[in-house]
PDB file of N, CA, C and O in Angstrom, chain B, residues numbered from 101:
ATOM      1  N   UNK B 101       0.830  -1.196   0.000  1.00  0.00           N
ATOM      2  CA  UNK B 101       0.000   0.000   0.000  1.00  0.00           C
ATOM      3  C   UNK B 101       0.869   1.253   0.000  1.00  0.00           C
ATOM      4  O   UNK B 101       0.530   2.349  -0.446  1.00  0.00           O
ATOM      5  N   UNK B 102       2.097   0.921   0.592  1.00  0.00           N
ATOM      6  CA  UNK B 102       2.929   2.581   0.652  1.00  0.00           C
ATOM      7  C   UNK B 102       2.896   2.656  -0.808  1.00  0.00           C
ATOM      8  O   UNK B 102       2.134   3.475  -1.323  1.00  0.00           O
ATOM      9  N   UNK B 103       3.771   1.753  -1.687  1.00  0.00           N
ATOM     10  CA  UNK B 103       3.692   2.167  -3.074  1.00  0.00           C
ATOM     11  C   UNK B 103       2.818   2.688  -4.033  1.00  0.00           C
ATOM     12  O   UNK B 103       3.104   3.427  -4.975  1.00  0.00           O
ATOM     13  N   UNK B 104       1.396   2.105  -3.616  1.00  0.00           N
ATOM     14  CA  UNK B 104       0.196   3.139  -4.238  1.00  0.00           C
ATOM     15  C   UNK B 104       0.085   4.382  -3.533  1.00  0.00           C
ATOM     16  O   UNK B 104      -0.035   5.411  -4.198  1.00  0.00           O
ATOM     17  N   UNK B 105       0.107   4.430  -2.388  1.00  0.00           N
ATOM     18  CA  UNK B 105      -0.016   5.685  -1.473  1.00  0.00           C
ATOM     19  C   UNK B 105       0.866   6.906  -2.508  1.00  0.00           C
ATOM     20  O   UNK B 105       0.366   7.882  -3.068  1.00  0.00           O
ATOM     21  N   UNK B 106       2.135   6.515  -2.522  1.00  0.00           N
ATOM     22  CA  UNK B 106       3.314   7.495  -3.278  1.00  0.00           C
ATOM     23  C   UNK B 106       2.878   8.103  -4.871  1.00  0.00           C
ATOM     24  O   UNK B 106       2.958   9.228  -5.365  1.00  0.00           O
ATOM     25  N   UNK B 107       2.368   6.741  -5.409  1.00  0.00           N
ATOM     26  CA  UNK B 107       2.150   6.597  -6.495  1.00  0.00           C
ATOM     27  C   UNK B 107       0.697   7.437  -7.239  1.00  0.00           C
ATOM     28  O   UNK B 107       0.563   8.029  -8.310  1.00  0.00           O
ATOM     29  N   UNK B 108      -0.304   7.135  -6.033  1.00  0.00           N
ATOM     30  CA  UNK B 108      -1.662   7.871  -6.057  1.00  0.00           C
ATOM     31  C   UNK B 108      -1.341   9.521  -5.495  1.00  0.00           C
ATOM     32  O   UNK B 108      -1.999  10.324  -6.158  1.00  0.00           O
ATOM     33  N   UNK B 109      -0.767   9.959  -4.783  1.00  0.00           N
ATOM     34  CA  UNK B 109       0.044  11.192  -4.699  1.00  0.00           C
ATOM     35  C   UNK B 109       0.587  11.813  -5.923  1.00  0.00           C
ATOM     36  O   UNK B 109       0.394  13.018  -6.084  1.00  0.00           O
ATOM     37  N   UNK B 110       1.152  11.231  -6.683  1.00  0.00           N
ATOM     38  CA  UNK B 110       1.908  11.690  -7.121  1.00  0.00           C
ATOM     39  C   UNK B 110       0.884  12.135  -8.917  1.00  0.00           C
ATOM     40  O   UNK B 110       1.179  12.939  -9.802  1.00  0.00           O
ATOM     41  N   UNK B 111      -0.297  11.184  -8.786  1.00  0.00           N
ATOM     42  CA  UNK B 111      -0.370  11.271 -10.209  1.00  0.00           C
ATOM     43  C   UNK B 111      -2.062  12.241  -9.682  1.00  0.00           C
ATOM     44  O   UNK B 111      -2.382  13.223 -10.351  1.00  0.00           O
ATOM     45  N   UNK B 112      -2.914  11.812  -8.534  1.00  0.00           N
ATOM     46  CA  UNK B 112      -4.434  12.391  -8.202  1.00  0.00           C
ATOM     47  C   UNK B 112      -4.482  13.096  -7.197  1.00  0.00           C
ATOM     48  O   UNK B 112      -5.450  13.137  -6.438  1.00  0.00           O
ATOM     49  N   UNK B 113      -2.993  14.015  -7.015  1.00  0.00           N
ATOM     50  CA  UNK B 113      -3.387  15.088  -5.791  1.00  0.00           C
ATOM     51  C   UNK B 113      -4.145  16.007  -5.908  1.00  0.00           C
ATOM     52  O   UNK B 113      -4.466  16.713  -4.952  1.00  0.00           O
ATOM     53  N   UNK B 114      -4.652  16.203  -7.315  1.00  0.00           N
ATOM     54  CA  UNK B 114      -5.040  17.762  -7.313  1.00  0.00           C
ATOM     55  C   UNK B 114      -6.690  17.472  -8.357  1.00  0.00           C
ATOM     56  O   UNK B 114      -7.291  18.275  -9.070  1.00  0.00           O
ATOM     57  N   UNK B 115      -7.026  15.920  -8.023  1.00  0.00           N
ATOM     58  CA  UNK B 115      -8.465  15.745  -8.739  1.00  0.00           C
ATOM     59  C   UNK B 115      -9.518  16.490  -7.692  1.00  0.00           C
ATOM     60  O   UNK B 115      -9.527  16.551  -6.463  1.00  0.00           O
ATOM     61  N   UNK B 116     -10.453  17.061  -8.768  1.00  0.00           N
ATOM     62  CA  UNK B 116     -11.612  17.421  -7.912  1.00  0.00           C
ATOM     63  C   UNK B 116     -12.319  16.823  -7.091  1.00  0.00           C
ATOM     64  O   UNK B 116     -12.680  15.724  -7.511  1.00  0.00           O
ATOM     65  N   UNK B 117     -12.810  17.175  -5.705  1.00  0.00           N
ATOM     66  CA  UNK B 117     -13.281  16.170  -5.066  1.00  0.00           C
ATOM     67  C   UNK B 117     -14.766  16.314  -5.635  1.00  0.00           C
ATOM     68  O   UNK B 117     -15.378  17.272  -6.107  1.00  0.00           O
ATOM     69  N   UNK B 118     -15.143  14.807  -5.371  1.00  0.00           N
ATOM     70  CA  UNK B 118     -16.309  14.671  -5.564  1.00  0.00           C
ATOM     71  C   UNK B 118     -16.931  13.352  -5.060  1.00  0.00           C
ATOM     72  O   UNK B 118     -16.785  13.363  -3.838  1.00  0.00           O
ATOM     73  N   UNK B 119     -17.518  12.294  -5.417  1.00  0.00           N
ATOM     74  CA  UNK B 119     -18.566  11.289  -4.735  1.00  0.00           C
ATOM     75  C   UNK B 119     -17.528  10.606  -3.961  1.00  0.00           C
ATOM     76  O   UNK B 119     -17.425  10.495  -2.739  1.00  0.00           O
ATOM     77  N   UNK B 120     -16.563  10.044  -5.171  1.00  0.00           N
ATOM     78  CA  UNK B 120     -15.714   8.906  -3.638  1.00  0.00           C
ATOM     79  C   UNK B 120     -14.675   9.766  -3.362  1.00  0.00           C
ATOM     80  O   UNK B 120     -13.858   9.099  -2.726  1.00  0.00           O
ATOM     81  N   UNK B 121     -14.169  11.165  -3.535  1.00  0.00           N
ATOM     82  CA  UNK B 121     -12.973  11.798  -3.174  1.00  0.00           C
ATOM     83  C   UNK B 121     -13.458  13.117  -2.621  1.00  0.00           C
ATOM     84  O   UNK B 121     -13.881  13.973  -3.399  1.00  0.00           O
ATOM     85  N   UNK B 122     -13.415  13.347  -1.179  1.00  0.00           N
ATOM     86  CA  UNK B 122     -13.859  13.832   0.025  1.00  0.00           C
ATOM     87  C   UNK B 122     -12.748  14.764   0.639  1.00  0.00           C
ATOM     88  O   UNK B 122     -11.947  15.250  -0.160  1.00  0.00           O
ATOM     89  N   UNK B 123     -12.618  15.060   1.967  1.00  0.00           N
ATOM     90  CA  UNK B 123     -11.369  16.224   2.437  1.00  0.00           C
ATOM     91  C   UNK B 123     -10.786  15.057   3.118  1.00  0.00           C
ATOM     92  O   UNK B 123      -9.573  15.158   3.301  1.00  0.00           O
ATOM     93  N   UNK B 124     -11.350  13.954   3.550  1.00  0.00           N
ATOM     94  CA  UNK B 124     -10.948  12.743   4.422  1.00  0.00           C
ATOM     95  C   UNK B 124      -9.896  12.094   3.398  1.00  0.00           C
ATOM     96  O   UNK B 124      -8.666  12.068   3.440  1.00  0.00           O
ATOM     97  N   UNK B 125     -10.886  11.533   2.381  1.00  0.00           N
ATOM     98  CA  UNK B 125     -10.514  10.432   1.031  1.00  0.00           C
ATOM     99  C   UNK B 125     -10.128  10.728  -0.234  1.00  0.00           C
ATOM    100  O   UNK B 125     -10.853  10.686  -1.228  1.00  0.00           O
ATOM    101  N   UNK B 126      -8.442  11.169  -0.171  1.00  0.00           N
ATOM    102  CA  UNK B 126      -8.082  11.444  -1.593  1.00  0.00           C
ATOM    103  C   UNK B 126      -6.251  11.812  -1.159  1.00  0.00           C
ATOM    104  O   UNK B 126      -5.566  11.930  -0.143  1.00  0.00           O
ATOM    105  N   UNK B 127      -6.123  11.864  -2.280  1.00  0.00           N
ATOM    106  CA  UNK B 127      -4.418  11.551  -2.480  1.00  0.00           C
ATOM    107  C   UNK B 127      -3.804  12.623  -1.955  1.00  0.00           C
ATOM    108  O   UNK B 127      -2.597  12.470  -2.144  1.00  0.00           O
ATOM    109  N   UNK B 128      -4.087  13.955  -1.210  1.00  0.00           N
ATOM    110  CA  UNK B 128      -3.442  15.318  -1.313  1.00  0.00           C
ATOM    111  C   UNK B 128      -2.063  15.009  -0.125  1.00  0.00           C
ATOM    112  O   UNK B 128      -0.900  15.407  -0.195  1.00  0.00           O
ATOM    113  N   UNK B 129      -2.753  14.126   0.966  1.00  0.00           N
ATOM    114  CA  UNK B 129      -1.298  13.843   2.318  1.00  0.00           C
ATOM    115  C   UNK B 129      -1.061  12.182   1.740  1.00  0.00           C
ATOM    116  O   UNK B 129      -1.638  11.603   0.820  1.00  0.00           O
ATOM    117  N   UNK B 130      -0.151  11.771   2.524  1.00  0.00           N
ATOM    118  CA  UNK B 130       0.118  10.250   2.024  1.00  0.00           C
ATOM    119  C   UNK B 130      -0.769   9.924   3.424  1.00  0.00           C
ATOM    120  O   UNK B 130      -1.551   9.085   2.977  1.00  0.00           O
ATOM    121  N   UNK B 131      -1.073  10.062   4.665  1.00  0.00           N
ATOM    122  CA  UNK B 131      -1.715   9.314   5.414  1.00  0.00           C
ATOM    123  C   UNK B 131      -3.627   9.184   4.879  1.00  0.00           C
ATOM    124  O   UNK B 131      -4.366   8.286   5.284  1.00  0.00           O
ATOM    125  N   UNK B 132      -4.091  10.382   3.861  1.00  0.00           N
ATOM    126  CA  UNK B 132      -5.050  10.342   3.500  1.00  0.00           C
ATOM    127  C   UNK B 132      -5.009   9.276   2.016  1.00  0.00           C
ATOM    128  O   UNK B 132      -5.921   8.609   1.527  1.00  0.00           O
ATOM    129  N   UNK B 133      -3.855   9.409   1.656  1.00  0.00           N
ATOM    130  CA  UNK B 133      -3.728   8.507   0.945  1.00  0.00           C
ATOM    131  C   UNK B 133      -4.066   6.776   1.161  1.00  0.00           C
ATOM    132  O   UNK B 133      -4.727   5.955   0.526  1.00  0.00           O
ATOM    133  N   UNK B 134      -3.281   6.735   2.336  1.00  0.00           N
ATOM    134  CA  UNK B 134      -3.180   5.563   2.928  1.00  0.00           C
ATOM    135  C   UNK B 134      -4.730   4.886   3.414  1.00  0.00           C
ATOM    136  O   UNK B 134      -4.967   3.678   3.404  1.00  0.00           O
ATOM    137  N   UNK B 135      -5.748   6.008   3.853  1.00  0.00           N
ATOM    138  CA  UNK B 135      -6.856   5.938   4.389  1.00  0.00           C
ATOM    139  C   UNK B 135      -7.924   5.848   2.886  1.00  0.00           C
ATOM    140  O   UNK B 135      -9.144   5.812   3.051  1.00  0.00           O
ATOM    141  N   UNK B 136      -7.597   5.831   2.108  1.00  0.00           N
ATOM    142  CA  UNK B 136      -8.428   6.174   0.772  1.00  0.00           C
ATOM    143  C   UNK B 136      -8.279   4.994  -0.024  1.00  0.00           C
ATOM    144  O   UNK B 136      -9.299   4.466  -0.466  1.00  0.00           O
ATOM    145  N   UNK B 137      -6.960   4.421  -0.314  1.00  0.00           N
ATOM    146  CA  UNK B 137      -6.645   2.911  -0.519  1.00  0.00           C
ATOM    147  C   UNK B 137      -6.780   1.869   0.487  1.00  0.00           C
ATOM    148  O   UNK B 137      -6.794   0.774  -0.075  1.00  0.00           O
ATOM    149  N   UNK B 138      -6.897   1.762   1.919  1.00  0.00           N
ATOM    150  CA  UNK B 138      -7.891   1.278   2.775  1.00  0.00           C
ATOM    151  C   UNK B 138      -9.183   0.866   2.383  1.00  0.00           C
ATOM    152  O   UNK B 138      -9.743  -0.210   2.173  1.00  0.00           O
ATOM    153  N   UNK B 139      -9.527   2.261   2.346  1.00  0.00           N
ATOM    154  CA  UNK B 139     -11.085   1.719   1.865  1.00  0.00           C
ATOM    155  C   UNK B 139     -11.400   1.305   0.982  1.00  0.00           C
ATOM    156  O   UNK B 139     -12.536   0.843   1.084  1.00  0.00           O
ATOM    157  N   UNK B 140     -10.759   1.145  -0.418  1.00  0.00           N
ATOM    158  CA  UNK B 140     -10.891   0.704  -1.613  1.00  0.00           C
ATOM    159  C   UNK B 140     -10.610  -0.855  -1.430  1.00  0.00           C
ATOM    160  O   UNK B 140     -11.253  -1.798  -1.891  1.00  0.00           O
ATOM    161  N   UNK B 141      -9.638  -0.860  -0.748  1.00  0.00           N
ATOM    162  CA  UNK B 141      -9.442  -2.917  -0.427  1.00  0.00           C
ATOM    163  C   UNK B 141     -10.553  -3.412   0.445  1.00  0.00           C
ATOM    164  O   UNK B 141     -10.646  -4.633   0.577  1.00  0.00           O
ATOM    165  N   UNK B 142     -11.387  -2.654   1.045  1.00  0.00           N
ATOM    166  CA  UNK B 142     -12.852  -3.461   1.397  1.00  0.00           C
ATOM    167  C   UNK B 142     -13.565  -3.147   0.544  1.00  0.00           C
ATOM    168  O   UNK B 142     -14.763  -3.338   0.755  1.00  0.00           O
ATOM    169  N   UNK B 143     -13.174  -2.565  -0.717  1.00  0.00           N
ATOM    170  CA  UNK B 143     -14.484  -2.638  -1.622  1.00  0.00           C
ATOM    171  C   UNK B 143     -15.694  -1.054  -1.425  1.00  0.00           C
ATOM    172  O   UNK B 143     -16.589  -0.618  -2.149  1.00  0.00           O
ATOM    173  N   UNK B 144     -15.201  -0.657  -0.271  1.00  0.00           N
ATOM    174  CA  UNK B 144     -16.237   0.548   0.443  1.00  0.00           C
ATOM    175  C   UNK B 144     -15.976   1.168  -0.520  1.00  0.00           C
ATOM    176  O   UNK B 144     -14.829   1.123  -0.965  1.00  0.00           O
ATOM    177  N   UNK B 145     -17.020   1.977  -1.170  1.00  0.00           N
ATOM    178  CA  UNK B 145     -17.065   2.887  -1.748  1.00  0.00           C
ATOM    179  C   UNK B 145     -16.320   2.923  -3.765  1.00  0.00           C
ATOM    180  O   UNK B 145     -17.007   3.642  -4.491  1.00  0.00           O
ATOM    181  N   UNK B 146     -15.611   2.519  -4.179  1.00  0.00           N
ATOM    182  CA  UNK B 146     -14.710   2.430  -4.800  1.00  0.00           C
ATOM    183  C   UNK B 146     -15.191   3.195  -6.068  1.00  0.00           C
ATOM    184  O   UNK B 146     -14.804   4.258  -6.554  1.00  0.00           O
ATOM    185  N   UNK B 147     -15.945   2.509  -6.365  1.00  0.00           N
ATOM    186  CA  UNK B 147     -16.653   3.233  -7.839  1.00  0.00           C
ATOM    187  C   UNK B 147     -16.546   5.088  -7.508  1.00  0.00           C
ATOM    188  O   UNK B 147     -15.565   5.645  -8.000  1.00  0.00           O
ATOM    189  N   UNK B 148     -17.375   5.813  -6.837  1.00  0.00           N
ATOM    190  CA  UNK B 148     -17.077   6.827  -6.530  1.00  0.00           C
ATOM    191  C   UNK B 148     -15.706   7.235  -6.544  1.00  0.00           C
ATOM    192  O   UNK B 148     -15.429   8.329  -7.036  1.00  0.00           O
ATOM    193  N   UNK B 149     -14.695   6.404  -6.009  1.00  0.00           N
ATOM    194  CA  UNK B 149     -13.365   6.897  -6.169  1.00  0.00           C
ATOM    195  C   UNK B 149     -12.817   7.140  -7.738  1.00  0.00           C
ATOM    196  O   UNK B 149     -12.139   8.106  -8.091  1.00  0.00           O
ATOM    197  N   UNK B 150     -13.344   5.854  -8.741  1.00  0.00           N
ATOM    198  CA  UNK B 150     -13.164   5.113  -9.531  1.00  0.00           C
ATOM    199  C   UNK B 150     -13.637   6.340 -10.736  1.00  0.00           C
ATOM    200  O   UNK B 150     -13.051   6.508 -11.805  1.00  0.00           O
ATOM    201  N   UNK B 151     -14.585   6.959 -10.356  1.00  0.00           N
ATOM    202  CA  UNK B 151     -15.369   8.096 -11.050  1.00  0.00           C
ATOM    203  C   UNK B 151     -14.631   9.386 -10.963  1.00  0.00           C
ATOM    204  O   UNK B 151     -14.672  10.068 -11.987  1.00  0.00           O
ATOM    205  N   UNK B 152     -13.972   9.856  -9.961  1.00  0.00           N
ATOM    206  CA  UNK B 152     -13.370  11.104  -9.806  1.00  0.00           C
ATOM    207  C   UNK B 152     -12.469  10.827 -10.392  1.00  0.00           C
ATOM    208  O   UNK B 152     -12.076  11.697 -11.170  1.00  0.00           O
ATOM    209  N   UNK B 153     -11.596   9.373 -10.334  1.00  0.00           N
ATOM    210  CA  UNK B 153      -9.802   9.520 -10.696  1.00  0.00           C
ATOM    211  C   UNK B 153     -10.188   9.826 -12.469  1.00  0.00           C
ATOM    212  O   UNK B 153      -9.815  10.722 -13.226  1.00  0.00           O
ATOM    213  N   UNK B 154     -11.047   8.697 -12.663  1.00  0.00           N
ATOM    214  CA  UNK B 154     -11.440   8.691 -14.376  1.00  0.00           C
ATOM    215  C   UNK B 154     -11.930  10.231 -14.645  1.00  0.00           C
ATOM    216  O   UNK B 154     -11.272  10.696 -15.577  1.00  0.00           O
ATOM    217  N   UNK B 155     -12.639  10.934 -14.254  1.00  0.00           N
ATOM    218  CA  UNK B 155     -12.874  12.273 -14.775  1.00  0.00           C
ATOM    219  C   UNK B 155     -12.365  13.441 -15.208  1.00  0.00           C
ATOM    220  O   UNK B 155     -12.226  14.504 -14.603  1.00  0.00           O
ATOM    221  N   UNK B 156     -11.926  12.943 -17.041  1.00  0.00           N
ATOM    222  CA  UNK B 156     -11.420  14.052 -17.366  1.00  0.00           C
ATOM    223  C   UNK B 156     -11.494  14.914 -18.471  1.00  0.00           C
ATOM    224  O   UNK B 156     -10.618  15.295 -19.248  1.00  0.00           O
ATOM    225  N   UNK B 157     -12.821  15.178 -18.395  1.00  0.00           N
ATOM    226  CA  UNK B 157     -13.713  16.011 -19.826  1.00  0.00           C
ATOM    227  C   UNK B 157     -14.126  17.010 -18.733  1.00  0.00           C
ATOM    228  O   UNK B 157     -14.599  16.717 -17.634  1.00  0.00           O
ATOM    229  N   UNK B 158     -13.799  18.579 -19.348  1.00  0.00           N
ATOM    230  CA  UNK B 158     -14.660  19.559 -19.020  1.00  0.00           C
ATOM    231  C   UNK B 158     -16.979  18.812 -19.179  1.00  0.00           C
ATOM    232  O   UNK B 158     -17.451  17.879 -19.828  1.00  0.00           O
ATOM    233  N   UNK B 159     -17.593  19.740 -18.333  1.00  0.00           N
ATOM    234  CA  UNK B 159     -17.530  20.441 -17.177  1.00  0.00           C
ATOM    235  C   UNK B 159     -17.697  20.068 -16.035  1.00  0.00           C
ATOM    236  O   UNK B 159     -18.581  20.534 -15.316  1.00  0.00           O
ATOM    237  N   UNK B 160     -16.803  19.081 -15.639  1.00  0.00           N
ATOM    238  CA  UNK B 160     -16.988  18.144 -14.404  1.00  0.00           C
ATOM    239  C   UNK B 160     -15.610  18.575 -13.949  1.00  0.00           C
ATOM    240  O   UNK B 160     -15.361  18.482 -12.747  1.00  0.00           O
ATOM    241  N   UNK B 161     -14.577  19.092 -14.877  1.00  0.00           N
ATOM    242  CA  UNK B 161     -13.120  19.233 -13.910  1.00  0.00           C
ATOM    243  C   UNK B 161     -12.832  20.407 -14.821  1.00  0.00           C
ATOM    244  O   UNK B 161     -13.781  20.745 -15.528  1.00  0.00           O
ATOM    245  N   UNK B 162     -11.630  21.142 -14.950  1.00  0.00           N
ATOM    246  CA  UNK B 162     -10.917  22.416 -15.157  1.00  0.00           C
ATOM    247  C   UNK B 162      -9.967  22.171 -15.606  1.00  0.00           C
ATOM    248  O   UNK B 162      -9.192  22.322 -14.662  1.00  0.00           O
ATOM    249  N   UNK B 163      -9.059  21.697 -16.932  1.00  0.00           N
ATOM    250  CA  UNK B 163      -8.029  21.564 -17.170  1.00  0.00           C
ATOM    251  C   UNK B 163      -7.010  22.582 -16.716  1.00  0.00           C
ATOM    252  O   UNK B 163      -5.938  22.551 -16.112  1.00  0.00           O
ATOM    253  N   UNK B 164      -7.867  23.586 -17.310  1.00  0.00           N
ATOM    254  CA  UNK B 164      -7.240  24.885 -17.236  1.00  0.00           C
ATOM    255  C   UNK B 164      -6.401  25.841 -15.692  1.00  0.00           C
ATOM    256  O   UNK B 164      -5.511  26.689 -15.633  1.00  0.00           O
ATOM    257  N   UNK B 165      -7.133  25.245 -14.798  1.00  0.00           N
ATOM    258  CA  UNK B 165      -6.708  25.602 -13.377  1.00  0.00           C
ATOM    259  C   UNK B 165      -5.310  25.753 -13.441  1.00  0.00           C
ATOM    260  O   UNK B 165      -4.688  24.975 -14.165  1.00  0.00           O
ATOM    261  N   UNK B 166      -4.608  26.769 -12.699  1.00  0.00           N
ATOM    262  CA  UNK B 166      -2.874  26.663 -12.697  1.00  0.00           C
ATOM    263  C   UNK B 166      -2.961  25.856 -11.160  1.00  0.00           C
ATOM    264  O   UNK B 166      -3.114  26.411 -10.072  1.00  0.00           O
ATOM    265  N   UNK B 167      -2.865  24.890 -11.330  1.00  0.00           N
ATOM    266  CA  UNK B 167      -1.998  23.936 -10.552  1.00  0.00           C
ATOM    267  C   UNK B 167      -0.998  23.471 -10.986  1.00  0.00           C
ATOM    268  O   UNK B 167      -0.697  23.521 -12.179  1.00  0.00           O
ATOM    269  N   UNK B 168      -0.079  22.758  -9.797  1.00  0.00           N
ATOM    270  CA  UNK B 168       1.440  22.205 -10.139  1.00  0.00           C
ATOM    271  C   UNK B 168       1.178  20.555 -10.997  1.00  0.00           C
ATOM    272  O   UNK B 168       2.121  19.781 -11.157  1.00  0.00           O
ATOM    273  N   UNK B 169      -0.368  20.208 -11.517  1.00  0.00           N
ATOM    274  CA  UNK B 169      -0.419  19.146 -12.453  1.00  0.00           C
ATOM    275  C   UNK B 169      -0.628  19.269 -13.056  1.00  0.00           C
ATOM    276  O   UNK B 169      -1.610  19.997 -12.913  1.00  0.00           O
ATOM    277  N   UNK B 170      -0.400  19.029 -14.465  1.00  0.00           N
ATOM    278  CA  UNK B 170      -0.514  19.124 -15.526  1.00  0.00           C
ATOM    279  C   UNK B 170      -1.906  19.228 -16.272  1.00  0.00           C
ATOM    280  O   UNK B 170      -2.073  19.863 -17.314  1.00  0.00           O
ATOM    281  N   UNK B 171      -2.594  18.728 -15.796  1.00  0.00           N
ATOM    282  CA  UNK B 171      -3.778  18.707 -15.822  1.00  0.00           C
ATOM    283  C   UNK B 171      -5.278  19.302 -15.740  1.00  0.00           C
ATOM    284  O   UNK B 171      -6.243  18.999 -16.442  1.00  0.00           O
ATOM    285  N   UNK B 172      -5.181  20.464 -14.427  1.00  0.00           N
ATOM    286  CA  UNK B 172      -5.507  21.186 -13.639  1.00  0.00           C
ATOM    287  C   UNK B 172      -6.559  20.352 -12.455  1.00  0.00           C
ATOM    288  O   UNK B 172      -5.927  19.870 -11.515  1.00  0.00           O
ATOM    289  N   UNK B 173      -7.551  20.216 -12.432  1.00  0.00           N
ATOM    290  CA  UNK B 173      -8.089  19.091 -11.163  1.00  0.00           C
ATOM    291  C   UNK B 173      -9.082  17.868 -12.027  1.00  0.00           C
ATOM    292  O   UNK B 173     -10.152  17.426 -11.607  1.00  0.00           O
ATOM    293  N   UNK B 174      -8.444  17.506 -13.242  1.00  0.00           N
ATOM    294  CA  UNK B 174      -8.899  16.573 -13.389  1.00  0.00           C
ATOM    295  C   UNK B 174      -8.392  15.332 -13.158  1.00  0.00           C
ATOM    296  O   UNK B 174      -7.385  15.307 -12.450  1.00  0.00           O
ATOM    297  N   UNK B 175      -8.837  14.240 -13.583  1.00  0.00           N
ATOM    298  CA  UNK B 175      -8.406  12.649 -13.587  1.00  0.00           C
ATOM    299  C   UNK B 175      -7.448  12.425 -14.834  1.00  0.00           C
ATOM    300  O   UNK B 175      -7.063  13.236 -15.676  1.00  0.00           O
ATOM    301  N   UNK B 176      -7.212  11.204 -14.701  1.00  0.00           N
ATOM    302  CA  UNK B 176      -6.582  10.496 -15.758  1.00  0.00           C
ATOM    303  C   UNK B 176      -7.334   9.359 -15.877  1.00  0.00           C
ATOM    304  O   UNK B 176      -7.411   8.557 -14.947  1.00  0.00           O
ATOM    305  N   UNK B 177      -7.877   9.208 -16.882  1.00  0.00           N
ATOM    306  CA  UNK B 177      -8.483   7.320 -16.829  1.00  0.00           C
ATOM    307  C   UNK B 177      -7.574   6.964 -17.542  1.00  0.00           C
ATOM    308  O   UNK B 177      -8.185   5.947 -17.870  1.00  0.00           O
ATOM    309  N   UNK B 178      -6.627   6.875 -18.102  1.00  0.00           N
ATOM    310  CA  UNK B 178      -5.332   5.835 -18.716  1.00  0.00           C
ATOM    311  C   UNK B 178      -4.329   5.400 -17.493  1.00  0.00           C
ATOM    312  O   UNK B 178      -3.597   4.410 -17.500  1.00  0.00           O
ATOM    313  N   UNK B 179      -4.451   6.288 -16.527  1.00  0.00           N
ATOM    314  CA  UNK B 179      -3.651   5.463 -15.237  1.00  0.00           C
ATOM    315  C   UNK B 179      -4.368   5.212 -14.815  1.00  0.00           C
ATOM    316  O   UNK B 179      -4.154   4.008 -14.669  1.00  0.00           O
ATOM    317  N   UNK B 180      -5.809   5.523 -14.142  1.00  0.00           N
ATOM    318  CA  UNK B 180      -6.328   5.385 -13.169  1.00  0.00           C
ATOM    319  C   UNK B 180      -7.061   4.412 -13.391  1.00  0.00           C
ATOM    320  O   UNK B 180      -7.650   4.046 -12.374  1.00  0.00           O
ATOM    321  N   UNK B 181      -7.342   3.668 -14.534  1.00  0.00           N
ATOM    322  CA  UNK B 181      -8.078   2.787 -14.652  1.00  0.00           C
ATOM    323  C   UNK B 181      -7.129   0.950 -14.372  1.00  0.00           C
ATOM    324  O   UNK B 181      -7.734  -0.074 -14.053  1.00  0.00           O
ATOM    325  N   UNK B 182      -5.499   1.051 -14.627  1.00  0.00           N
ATOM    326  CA  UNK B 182      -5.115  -0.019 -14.493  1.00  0.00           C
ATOM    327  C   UNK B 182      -4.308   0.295 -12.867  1.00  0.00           C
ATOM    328  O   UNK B 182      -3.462  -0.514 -12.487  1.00  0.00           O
ATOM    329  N   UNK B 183      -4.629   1.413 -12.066  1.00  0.00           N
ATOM    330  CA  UNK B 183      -4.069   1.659 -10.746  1.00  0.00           C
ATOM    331  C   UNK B 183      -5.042   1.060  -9.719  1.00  0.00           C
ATOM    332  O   UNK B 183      -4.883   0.652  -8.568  1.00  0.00           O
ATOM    333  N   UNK B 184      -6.174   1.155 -10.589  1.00  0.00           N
ATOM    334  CA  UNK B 184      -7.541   1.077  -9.270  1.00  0.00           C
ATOM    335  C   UNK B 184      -7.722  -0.617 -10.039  1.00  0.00           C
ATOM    336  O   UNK B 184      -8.579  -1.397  -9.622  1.00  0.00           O
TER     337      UNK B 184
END
């Protein structure tokens, strides 16, 4: 789990929160990290997670945002789909 923890950090810190990604549940600290891939190995919740990481068509996220990802607060479904 540390290795996804690092790994989910590194690629969904800055996705929008939304159904399964919360202020609790999402990649921004590694211990929330740690608590977010937790819950995904009981199955709790996952799809919701599964939905935010994948979301990445305007008007559900902001490419455009200046954040430090490339991205701005969207997903990736080309990682996030063989990570989850």
């Amino acid at each position: 789990m540390f290795v996804y923890s690092i790994f989910g950090m590194s690629f969904f810190a800055y996705v929008r929160k939304s159904a399964g990604v919360t202020d609790l549940f999402n990649f921004e600290t590694f211990p929330n990290s740690m608590i977010i891939l937790f819950q995904m190995c009981t199955t709790a919740g996952w799809s919701g997670v599964f939905q935010a990481l994948t979301n990445d068509q305007p008007p559900d996220c902001d490419p455009a945002l200046d954040l430090p990802s490339n991205k701005g607060d969207c997903g990736d479904s080309t990682i996030a789909t063989p990570f989850l």
